[in-house]
N, C-alpha and C positions, 0 to 999 in steps of 0.2 A: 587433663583428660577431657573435662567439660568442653574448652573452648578448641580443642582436635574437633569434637563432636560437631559445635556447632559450624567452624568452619568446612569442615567435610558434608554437613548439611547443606551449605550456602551454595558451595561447589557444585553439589549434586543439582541443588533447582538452577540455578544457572547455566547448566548444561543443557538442562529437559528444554529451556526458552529456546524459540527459533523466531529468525527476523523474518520481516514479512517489508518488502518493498514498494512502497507505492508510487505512479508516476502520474500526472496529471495533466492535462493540457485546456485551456478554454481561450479562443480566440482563432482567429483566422490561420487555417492551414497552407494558404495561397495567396501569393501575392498582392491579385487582383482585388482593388476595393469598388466598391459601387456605390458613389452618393447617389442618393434619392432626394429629389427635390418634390416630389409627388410620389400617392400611392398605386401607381405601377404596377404592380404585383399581389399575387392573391396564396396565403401559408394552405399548400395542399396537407401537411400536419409533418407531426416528430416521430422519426423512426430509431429504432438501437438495433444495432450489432453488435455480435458477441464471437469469439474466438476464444479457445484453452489450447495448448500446449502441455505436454510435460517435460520436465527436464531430464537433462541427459546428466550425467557423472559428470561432467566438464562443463557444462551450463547448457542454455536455451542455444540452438543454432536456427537462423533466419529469422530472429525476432521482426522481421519486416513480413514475412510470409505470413502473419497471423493479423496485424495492422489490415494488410491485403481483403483476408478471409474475414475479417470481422467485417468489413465494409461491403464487399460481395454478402456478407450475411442483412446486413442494414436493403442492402438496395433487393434482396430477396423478401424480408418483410413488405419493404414499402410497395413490391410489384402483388405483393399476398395480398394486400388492402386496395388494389388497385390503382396504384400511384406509380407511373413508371416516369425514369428518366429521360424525356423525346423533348426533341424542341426546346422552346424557353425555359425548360427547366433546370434547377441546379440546386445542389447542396450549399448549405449556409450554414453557419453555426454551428460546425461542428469541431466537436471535442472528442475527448479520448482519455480512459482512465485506464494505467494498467496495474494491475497487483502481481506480484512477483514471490513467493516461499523455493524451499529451496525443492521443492517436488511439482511445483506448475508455476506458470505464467496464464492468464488469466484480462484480455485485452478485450475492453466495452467500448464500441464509438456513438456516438449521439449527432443527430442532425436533422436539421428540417429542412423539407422540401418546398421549393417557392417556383411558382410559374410567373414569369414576364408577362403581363398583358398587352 
C-alpha cells in the first residue's frame, strides 16, 4: 500500500512538470562577411526586440511571423532612440533567443547598429 502511495505520488508531480523549449542562435544571420582591415565604422549602439505568440491546440502557426515582428520591434526601438536604418547603416551581430512552453512562444532578437564611414 505504501509504495501504491508513493508511486502514485511520483506520477502525480511528474505530471504537474511542463517542458519549456529553448532555441538559441549567436552568430551571423547572413551570408555576407566583412573584413575590416581598419576602423571604418562607428557602433551607433545595441537594440532588442521582442515578439510573444500564444499557442494554438495544435502548436504555434507562422513561427516566422514573430521572428518578423520581433525585428520590426528592434528597428522600432532603435528609431525611438534616434538611430534609423539609411545609408551605410546595417545590423551586425545579431542573435535570437526563443522560449517555447506549451501556452506561448516567446522570441528576443539582439543587434547592433554600425554606420560605414
Amino acid at each position: 500500500m505504501k509504495n501504491l502511495l508513493i508511486v502514485a505520488l511520483a506520477l502525480f508531480v511528474l505530471a504537474a512538470c511542463k517542458t519549456v523549449i529553448y532555441t538559441g542562435n549567436i552568430g551571423n544571420q547572413v551570408q555576407t562577411q566583412v573584413q575590416l582591415g581598419q576602423k571604418n565604422f562607428k557602433v551607433l549602439g545595441s537594440f532588442t526586440g521582442s515578439a510573444t505568440a500564444r499557442t494554438a491546440t495544435m502548436g504555434i502557426k507562422n513561427a516566422e511571423g514573430l521572428f518578423a515582428e520581433a525585428k520590426s520591434n528592434l528597428i522600432s526601438n532603435a528609431k525611438s532612440a534616434g538611430v534609423e536604418l539609411t545609408g551605410a547603416r546595417t545590423l551586425i551581430n545579431v542573435t535570437y533567443d526563443m522560449l517555447q512552453n506549451p501556452n506561448r512562444v516567446h522570441v528576443v532578437i539582439h543587434a547592433e547598429i554600425i554606420e560605414f564611414i
